[in-house]
VEXDREN-2710 file (C-alpha; in Angstrom, 1 decimal):
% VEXDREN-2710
k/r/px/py/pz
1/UNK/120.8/110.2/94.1
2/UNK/122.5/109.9/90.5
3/UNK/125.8/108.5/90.3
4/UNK/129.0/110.9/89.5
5/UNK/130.3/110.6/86.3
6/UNK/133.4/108.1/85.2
7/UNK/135.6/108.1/82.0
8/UNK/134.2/108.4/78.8
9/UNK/134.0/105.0/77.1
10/UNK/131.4/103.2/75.5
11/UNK/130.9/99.6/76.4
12/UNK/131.0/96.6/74.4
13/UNK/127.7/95.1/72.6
14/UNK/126.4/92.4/74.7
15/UNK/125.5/89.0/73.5
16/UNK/122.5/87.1/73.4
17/UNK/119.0/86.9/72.5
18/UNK/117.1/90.4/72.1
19/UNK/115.6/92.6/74.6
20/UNK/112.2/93.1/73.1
21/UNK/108.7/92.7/73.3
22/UNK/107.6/89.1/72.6
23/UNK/104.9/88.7/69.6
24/UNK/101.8/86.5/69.8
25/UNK/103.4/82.9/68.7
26/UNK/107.4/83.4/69.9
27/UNK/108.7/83.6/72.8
28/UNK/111.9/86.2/73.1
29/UNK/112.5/88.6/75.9
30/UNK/111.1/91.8/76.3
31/UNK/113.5/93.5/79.6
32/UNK/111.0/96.3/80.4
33/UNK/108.7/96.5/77.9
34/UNK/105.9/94.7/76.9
35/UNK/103.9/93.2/74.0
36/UNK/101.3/95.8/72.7
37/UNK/98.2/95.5/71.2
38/UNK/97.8/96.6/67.5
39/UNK/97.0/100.5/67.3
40/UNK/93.6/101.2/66.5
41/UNK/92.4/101.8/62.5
42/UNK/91.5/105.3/63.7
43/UNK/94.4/106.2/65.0
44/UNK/96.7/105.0/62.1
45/UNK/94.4/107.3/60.0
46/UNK/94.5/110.2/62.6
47/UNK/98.3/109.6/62.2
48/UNK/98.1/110.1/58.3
49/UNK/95.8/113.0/58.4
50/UNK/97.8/114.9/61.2
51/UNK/101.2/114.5/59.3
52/UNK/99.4/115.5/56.0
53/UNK/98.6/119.0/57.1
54/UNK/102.2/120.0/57.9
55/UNK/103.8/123.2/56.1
56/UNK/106.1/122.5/53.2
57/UNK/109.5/122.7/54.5
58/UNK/112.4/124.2/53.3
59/UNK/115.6/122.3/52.6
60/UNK/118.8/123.5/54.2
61/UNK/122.1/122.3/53.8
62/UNK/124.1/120.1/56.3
63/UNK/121.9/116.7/56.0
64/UNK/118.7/118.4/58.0
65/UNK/115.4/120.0/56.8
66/UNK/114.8/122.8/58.5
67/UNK/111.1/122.6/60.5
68/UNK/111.4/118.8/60.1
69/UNK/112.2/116.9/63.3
70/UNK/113.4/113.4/63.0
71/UNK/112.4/110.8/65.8
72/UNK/114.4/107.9/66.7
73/UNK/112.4/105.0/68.2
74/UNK/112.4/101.6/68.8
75/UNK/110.2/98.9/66.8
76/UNK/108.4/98.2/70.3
77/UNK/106.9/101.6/71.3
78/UNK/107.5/103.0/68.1
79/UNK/103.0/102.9/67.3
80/UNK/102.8/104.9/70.4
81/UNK/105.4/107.2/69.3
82/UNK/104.0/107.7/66.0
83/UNK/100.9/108.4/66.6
84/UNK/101.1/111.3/69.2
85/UNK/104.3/112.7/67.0
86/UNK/101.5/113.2/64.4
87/UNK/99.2/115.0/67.1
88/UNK/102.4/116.9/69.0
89/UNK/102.9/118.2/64.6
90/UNK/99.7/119.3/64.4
91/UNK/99.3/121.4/67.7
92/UNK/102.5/123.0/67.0
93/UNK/100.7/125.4/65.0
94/UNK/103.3/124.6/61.9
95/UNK/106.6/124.8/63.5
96/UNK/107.6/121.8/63.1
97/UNK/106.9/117.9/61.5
98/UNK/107.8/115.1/63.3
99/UNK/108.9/112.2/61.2
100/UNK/109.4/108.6/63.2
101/UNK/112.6/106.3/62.4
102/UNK/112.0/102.6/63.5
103/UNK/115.0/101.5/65.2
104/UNK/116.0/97.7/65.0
105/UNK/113.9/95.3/67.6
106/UNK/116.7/94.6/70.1
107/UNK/118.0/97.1/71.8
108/UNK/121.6/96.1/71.3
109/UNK/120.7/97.0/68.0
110/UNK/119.2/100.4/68.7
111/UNK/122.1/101.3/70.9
112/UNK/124.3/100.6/67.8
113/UNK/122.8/102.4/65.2
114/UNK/122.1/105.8/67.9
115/UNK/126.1/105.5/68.7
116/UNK/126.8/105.1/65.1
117/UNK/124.6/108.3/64.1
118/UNK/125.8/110.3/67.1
119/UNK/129.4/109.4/66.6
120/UNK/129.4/110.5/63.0
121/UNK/127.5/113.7/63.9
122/UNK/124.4/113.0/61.9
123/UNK/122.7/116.2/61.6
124/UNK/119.7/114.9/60.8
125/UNK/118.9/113.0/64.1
126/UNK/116.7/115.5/66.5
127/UNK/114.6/113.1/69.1
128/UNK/115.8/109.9/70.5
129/UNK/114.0/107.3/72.8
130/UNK/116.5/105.6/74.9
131/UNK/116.8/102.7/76.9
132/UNK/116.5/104.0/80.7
133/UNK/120.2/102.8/81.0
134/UNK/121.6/104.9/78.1
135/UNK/121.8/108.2/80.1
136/UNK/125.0/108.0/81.7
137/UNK/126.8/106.5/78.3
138/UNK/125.2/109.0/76.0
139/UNK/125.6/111.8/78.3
140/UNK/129.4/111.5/79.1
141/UNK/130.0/111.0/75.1
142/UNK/128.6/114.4/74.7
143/UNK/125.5/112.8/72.6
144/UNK/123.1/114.5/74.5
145/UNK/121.6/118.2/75.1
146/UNK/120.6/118.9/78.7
147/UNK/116.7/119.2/79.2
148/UNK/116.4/123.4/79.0
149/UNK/115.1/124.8/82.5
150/UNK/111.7/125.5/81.5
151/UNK/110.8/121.8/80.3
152/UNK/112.8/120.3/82.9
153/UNK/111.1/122.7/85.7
154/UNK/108.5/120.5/87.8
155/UNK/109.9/117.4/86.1
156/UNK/111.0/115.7/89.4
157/UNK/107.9/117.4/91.0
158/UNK/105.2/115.6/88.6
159/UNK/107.1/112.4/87.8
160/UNK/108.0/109.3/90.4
161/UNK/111.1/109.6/91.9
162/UNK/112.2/106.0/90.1
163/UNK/111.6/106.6/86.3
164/UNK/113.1/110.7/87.0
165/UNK/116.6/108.9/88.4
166/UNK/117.4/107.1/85.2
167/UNK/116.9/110.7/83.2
168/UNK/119.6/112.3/85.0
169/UNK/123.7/112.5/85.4
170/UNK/126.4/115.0/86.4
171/UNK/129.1/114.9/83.5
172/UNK/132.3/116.2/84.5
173/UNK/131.5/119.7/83.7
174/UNK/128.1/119.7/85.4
175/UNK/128.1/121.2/88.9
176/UNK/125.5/118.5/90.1
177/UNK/123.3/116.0/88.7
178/UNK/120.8/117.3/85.9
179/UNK/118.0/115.6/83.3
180/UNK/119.4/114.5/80.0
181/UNK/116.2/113.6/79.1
182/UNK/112.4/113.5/80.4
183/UNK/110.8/109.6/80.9
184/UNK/108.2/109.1/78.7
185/UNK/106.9/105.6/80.1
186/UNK/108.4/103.3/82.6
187/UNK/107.9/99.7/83.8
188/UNK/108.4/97.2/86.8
189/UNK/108.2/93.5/87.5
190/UNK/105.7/92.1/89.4
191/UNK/105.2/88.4/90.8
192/UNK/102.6/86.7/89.0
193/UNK/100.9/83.4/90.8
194/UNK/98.0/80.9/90.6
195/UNK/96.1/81.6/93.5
196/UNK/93.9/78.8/92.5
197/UNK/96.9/76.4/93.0
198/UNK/97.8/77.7/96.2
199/UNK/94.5/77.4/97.5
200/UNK/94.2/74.0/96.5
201/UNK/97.6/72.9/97.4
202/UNK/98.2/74.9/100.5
203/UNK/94.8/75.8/101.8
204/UNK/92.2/78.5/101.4
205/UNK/94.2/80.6/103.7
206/UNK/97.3/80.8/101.5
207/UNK/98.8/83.7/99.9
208/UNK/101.1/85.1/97.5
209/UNK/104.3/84.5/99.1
210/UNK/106.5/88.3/100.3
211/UNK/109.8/86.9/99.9
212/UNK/112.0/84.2/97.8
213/UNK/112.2/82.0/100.5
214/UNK/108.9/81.3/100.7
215/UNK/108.5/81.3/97.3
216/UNK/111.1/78.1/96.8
217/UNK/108.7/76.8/100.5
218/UNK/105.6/77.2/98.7
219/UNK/106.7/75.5/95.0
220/UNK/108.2/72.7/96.5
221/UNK/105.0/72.1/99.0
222/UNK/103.5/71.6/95.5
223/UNK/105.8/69.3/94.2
224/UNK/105.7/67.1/97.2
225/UNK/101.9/66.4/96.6
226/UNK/102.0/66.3/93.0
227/UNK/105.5/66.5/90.7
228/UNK/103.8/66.8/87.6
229/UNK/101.9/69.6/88.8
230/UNK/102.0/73.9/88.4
231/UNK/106.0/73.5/90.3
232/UNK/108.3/76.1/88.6
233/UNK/109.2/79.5/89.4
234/UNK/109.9/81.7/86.3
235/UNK/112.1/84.2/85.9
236/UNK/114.7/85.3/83.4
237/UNK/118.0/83.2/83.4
238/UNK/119.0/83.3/80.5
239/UNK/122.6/85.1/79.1
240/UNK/121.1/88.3/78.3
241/UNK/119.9/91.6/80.3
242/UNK/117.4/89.5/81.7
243/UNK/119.7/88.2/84.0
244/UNK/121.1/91.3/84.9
245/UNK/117.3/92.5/86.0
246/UNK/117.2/89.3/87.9
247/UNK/120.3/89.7/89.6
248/UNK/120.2/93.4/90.3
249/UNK/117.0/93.3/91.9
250/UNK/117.6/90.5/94.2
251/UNK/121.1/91.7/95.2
252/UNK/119.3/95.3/96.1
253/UNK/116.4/93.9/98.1
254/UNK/119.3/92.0/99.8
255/UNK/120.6/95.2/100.7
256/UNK/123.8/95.1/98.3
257/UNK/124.8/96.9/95.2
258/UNK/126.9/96.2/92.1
259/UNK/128.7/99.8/92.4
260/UNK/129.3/102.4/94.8
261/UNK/126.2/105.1/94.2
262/UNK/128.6/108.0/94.5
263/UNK/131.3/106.8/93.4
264/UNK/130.6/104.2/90.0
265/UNK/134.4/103.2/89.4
266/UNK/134.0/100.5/92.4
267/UNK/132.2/97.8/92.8
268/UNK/130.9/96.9/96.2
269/UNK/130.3/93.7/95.9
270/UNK/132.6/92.2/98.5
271/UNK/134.5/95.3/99.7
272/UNK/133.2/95.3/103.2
273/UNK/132.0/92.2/105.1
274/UNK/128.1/93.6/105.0
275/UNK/128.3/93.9/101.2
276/UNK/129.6/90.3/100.7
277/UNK/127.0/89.1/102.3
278/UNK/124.2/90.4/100.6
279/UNK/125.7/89.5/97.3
280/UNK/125.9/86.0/99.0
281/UNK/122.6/85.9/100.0
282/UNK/121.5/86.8/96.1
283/UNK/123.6/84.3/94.4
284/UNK/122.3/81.5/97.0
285/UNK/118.8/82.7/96.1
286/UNK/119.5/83.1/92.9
287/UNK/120.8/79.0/92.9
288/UNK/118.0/77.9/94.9
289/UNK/115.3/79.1/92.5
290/UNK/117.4/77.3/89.8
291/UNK/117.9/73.9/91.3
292/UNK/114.6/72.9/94.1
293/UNK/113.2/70.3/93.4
294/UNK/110.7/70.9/90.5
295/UNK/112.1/74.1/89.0
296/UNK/112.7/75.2/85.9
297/UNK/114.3/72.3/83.9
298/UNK/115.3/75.1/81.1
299/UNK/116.0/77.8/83.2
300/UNK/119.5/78.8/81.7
301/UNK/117.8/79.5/78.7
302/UNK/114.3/81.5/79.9
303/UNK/113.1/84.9/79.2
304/UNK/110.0/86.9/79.4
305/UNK/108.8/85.2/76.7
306/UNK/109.3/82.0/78.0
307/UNK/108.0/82.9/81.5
308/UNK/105.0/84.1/80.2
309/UNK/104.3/81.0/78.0
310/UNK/105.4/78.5/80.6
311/UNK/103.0/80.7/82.5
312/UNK/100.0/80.1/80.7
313/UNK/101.0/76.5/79.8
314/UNK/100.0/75.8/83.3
315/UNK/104.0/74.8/84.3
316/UNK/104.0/77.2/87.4
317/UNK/102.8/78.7/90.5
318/UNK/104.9/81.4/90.4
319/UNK/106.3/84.2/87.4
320/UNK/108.5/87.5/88.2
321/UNK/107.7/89.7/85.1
322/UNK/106.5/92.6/83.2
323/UNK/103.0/93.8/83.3
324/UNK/102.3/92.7/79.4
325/UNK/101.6/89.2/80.6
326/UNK/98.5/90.1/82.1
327/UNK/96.5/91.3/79.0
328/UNK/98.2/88.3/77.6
329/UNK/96.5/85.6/79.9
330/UNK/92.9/87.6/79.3
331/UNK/93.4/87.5/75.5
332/UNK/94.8/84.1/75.5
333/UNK/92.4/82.8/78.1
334/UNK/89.8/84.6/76.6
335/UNK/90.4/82.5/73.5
336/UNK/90.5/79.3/74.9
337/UNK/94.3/78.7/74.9
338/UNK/95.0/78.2/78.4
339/UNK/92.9/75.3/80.3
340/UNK/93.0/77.2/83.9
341/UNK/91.5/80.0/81.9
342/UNK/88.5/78.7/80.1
343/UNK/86.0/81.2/82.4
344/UNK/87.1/83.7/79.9
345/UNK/86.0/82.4/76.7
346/UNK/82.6/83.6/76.4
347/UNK/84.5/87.6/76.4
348/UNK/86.0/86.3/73.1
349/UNK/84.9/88.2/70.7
350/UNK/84.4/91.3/73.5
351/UNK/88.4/90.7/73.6
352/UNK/89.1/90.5/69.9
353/UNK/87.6/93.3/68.8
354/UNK/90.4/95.9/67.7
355/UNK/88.0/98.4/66.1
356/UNK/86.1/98.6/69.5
357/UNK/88.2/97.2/72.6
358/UNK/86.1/96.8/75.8
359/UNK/86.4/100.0/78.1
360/UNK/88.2/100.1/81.0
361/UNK/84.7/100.0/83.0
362/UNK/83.8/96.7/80.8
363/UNK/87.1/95.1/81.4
364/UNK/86.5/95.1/85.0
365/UNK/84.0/91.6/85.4
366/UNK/86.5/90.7/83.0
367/UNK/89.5/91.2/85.1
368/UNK/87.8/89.8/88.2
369/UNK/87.4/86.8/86.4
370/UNK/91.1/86.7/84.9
371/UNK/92.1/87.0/88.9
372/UNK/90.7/84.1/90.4
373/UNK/93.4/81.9/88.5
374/UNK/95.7/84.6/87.4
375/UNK/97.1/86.8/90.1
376/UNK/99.6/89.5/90.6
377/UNK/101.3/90.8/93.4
378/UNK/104.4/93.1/94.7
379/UNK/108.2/92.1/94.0
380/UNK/109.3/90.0/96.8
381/UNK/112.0/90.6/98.8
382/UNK/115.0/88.8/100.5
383/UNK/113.7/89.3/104.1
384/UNK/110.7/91.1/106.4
385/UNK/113.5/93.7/107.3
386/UNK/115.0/94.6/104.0
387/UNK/112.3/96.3/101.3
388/UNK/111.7/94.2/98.3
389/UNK/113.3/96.4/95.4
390/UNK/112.8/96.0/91.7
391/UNK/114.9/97.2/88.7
392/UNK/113.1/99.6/86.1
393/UNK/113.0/99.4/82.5
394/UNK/111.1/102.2/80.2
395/UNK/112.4/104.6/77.6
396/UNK/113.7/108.4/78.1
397/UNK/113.3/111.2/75.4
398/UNK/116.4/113.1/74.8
399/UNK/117.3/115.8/72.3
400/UNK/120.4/115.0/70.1
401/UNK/123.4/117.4/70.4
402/UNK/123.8/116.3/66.5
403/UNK/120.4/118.3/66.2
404/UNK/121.0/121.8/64.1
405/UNK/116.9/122.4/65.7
406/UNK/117.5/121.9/69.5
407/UNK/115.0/124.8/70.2
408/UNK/112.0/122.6/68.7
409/UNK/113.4/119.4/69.3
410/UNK/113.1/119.8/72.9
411/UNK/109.7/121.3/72.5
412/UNK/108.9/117.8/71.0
413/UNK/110.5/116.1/73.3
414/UNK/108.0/117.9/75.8
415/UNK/104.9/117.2/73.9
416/UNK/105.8/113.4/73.6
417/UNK/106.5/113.0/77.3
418/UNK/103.3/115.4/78.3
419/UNK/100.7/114.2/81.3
420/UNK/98.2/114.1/78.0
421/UNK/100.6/111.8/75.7
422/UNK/101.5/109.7/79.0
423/UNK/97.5/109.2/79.5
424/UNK/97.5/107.5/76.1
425/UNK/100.5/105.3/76.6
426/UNK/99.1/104.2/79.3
427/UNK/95.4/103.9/78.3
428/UNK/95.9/102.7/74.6
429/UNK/99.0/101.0/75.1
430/UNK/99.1/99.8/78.8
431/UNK/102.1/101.3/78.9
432/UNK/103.2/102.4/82.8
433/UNK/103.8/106.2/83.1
434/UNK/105.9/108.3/84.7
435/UNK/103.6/111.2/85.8
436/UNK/102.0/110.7/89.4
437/UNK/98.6/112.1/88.9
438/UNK/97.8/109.6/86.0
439/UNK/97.9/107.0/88.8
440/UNK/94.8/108.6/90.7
441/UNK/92.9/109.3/87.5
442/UNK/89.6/106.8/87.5
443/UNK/90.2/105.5/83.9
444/UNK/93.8/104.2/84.5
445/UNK/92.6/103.0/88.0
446/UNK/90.5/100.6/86.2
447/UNK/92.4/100.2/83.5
448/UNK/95.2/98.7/85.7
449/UNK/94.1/96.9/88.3
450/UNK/98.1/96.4/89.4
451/UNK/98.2/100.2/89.2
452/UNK/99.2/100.5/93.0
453/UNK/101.6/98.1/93.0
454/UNK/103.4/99.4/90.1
455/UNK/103.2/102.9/91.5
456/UNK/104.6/101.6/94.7
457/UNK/107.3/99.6/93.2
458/UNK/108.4/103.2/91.3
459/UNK/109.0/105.0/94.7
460/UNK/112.8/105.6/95.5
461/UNK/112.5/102.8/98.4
462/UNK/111.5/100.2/95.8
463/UNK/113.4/100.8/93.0
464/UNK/116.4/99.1/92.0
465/UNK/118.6/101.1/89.5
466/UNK/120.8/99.7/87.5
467/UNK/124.4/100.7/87.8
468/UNK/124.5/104.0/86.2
469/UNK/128.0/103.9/84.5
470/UNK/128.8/104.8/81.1
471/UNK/130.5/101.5/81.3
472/UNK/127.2/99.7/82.0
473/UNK/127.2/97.8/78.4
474/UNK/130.5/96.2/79.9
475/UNK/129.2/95.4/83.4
476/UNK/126.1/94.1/82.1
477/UNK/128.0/91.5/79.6
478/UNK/130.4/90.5/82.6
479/UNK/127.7/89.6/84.9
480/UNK/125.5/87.8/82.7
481/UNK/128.5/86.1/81.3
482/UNK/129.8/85.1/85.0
483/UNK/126.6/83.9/86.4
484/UNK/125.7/81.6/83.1
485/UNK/124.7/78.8/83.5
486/UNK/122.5/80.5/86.5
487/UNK/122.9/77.7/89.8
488/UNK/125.7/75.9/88.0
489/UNK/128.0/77.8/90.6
490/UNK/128.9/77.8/94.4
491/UNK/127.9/80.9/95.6
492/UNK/130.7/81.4/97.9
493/UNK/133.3/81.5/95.5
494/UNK/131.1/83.3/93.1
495/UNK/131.1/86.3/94.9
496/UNK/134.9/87.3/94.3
497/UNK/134.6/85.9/91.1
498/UNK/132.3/88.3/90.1
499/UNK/133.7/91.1/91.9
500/UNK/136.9/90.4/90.0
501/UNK/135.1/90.8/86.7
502/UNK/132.9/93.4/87.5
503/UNK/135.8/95.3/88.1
504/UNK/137.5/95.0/85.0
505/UNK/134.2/96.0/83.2
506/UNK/134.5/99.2/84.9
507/UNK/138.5/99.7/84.6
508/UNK/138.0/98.9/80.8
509/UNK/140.1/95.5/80.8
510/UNK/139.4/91.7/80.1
511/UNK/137.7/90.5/77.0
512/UNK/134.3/90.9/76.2
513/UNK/132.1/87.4/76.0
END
């Protein structure tokens, strides 16, 4: 259930490298959302066209145009955003145009020019999209208008029970919990594996491995037949929100938490004797996959990008991220990049082809292919008896209490969050949604092969939410700052170490790394 609400304070910026997407030749981490692919040429010009039949507007005073509606979004999503702002403008029948801001690439960023905006009452902000972990901050501050009963009834009915959570918070005026905004699209990890390597190295019986301990069992087995082999296990341990995700969804499968649920002014991660122990059991994991013997020699310093490149380098047997690196492998593959991968070369051009992608019926031989060498499979857990949880990312849509057009604003905010706009996301910019039915629609079912598993993953048993506190900015920086270097720590003492400074996140104190 959401968290109550704690004292209004926004946290300190965190440091580090950025939280987006990675592009073709970089690598840089992404934390819940993934690479696209360009938009189509038609839908740029659909864009164009759709925004060029709007009404003239009228100017009114106060920094706003009256009937224009001004998107906030970020530089990864912001395409997707575009493009059905145009079509949500044109099937308004002329109440409104949506115009789309590009917010900076990190989210840091994004979060720093919203609070700016908001703070100084910027009347010309309507529409927002928000990192899921914004709610709480923005909605305490008083940043944020609460979704109006009629788009917000059937919301929790229609959408999974993971992505609705991170939309909603009970402010200290609020008799319970209610949506500050409505999720637009959502994401999970997955584990990633060469199930040609562990048939070859383990035997044709061998499978993706259910939990971390078999995991760190199944990589070393590897190593001890052949040290320059696919060893590593790659995840994201490097100082940034990365870690966090790392951490946060370990130390829930473990059956732990970083704050109370109903109460987020207390940590819990060594207040009773059951708690310390699954935070124990999360750091020693979290060590193990950091120092077996052929692990990750750079580890401190990996991301999504990283993962997915070490990935396709042919370093590993195993990779905990984000969906994006799957069309990755079949457009890299498919171009001849990756050695394990050269089945998929003669789909080159099949591949390449912006102006005419493959359907999802055609991608499916493709796909097939892609598998044999190039796997996916759920989160793993800690133990059989625990489920394996895994912490969202995604973006929310939230009106602006700054907006002097809340009416229309949250009519937009409905239109860009619709089953309809959701189908796109997901179809045009394999971007996860929120709305259940999508996931039993034939298209996406082809379209995303990992479909169940990231349906699965979004059910309130698998999903690992990240501390909703308006203090989370703080927490975040603490943790990442405590457990950095990742391994270079005993975990015993670790645990009240990091208690000690999660606490003083949430009580406000202690310096900010």
């Amino acid at each position: 259930m959401p968290m109550q609400s704690g004292p209004i304070q926004s946290g300190p910026e965190r440091s580090g490298p950025e939280r987006s997407g990675p592009e073709e030749s970089v690598s840089e981490p992404v934390t819940g959302r993934r690479r696209r692919r360009p938009l189509r040429t038609r839908l740029a010009v659909a864009a164009v066209a759709a925004a060029a039949v709007a009404p003239a507007l009228v100017a009114c005073g106060g920094g706003y145009t009256a009937g224009v509606l001004n998107v906030y979004a970020p530089a990864d999503g912001a395409g997707e955003i575009t493009t059905q702002a145009a079509l949500c403008t044109k099937n308004s029948g002329g109440a409104y145009e949506a115009k789309v801001t590009v917010l900076p690439k990190d989210a840091d960023g994004q979060r720093l020019q919203l609070a700016r905006r908001l703070a100084g009452n910027d009347k010309s902000l309507d529409v927002m999209a928000m990192d899921v972990v914004w709610t709480a901050e923005f909605a305490n501050a008083g940043w944020l208008v609460p979704v109006p009963d009629a788009h917000a009834a059937g919301v929790e009915q229609t959408n999974l029970a993971g992505p609705v959570e991170t939309a909603m918070w009970k402010r200290p005026d609020d008799e319970a919990a209610r949506l500050y905004a409505l999720p637009i699209w959502t994401n999970t990890q997955l584990l990633w594996f060469r199930p040609d390597v562990l048939t070859e190295y383990l035997g044709r019986k061998a499978k993706a491995a259910a939990t971390w301990d078999q995991m760190i069992a199944d990589a070393t087995a590897v190593y001890e037949k052949n040290k320059q082999g696919p060893t590593q296990i790659l995840v994201q341990g490097g100082q940034y929100e990365g870690l966090m995700v790392w951490f946060n969804s370990v130390l829930q499968s473990a059956g732990g938490n970083i704050l109370d649920p109903d109460d987020p002014s207390k940590q819990t991660l060594n207040d009773t004797p059951e708690h310390r122990a699954a935070t124990l059991k999360a750091l020693q994991i979290l060590k193990a996959v950091a120092t077996y013997p052929g692990a990750d020699p750079s580890i401190t310093n990996s991301n999504e990008g990283t993962a997915r490149d070490g990935m396709e380098k042919g370093q590993a047997l195993y990779e905990i991220n984000w969906p994006f690196v799957f069309k990755s492998a079949r457009d890299n593959g498919s171009a001849g990049a990756i050695d394990f991968l050269q089945a998929l070369t003669p789909y080159a051009d099949q591949l390449a082809d912006t102006e005419n992608p493959p359907t999802a019926k055609e991608l499916v031989p493709i796909n097939r292919i892609l598998r044999k060498s190039f796997d996916f499979a759920p989160y793993p857990g800690v133990s059989d008896a625990l489920p394996a949880k895994s912490t969202l990312g995604g973006l929310n849509i939230a009106v602006a209490s700054t907006s002097q057009q809340q009416d229309l604003a949250a009519d937009l905010a409905a239109c860009l969050t619709s089953r309809d706009a959701q189908r796109v996301y997901a179809l045009e910019g394999a971007l996860p949604p929120t709305v259940t039915a999508l996931y039993e629609e034939p298209d996406f079912q082809v379209a995303y092969p990992m479909g169940d598993d990231i349906r699965r993953q979004l059910e309130s048993e698998h999903v690992a939410p990240r501390p909703a506190t308006p203090q989370y900015q703080a927490v975040s920086t603490l943790v990442t700052a405590t457990l950095s270097p990742v391994g270079a720590w005993d975990p015993e003492t670790m645990v009240d170490t990091l208690a000690e400074q999660v606490q003083k996140a949430i009580d406000g104190e202690g310096i900010i790394p």
